[in-house]
C-alpha positions as CSV (number, residue, x, y, z in Angstrom):
1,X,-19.8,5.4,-14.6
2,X,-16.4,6.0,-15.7
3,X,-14.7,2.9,-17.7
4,X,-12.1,1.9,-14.9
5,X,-14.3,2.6,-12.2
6,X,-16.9,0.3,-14.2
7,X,-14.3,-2.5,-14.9
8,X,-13.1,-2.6,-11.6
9,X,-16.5,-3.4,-10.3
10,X,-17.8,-5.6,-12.7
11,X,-14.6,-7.7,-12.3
12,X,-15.1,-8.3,-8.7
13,X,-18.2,-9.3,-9.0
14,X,-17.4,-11.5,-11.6
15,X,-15.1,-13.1,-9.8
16,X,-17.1,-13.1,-6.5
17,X,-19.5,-15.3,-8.7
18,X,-17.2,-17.5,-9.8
19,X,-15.2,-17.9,-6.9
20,X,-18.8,-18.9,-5.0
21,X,-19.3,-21.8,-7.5
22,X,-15.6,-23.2,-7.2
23,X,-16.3,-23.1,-3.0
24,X,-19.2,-25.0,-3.5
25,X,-18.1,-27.6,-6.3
26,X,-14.3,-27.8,-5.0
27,X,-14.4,-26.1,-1.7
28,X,-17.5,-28.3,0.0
29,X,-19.1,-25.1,1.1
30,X,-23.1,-25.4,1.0
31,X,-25.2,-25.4,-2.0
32,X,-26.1,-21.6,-0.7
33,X,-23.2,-20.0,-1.5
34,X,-24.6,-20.3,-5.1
35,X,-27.2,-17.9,-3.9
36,X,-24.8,-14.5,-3.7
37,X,-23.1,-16.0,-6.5
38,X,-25.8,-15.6,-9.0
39,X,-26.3,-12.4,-7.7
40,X,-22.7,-11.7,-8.4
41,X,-22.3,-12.7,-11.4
42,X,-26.2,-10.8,-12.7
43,X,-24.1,-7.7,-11.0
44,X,-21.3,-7.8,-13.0
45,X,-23.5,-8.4,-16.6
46,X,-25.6,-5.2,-15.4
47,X,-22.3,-3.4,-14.6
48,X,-20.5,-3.8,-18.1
49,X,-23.5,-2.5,-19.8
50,X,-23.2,1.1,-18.4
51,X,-19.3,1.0,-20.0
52,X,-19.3,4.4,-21.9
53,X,-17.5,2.8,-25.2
54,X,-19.2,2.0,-28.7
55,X,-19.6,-1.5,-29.0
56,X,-20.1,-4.3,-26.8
57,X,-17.5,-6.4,-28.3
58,X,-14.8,-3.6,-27.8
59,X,-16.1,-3.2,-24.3
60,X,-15.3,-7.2,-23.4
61,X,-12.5,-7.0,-24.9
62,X,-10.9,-3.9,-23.0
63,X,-12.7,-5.5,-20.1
64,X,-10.4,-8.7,-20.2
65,X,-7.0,-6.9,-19.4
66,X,-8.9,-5.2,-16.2
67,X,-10.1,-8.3,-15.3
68,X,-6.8,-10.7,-15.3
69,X,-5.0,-7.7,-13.6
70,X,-8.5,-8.1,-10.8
71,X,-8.2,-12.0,-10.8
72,X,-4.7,-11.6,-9.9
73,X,-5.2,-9.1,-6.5
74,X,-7.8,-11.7,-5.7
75,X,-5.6,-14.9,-6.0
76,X,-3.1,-12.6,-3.4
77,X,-6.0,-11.1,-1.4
78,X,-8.4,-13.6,-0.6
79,X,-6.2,-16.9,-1.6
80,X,-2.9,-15.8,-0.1
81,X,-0.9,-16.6,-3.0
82,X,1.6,-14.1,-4.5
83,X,1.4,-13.7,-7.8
84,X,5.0,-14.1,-9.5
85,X,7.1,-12.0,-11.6
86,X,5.3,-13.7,-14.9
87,X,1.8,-12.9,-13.4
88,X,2.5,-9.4,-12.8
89,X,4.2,-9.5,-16.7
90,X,1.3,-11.0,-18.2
91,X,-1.4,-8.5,-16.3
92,X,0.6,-5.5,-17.5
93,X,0.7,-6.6,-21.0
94,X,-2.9,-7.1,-20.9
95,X,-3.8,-4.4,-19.3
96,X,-1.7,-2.7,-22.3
97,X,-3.5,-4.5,-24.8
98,X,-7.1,-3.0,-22.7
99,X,-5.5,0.3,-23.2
100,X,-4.9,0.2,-26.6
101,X,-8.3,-1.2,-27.3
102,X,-9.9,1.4,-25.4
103,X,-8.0,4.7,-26.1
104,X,-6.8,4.0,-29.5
105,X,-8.1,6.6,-32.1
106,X,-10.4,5.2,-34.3
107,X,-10.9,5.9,-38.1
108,X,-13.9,7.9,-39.4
């Protein structure tokens, strides 16, 4: 699975997962949305693996920009909130930082 395509996917279900757990703990929704988000979040652990880089801790790392750049279509898709000028400034300097991280050469 390509890296983007791979990131992309993990991140929403990462945040599928998580967003499950803040409905039921600060939403009131029923203990059974933990259910799906369990098997979100096992997803998105299973998903990362296949990332095609060299090291696990370079793959969170470049995963981080994707996912703040993910968290942020989320907050405007399913939360209705906008993200600001500063949001969209932060999530492009992260997902910089991801690209730098992941396309950088490396040393021999």
């Amino acid at each position: 699975m390509p890296n983007l395509a791979g990131y992309v996917l993990a991140a929403l279900a990462e945040i599928a997962g998580c967003f499950a757990f803040w409905a039921w703990a600060r939403l009131d929704r029923s203990i059974l949305w933990l259910l799906p988000g369990l098997a979100s979040l096992a997803l998105f652990a299973w998903v990362l693996t296949l990332a095609g880089t060299d090291a696990a801790g370079r793959t969170y790392a470049a995963y981080g920009g994707v996912y703040i750049a993910a968290s942020l279509g989320w907050l405007w898709l399913v939360e209705g909130i906008a993200p600001d000028r500063w949001d969209l400034a932060g999530s492009a300097l992260c997902l910089l930082g991801a690209s730098v991280i992941l396309f950088g050469p490396r040393g021999a």
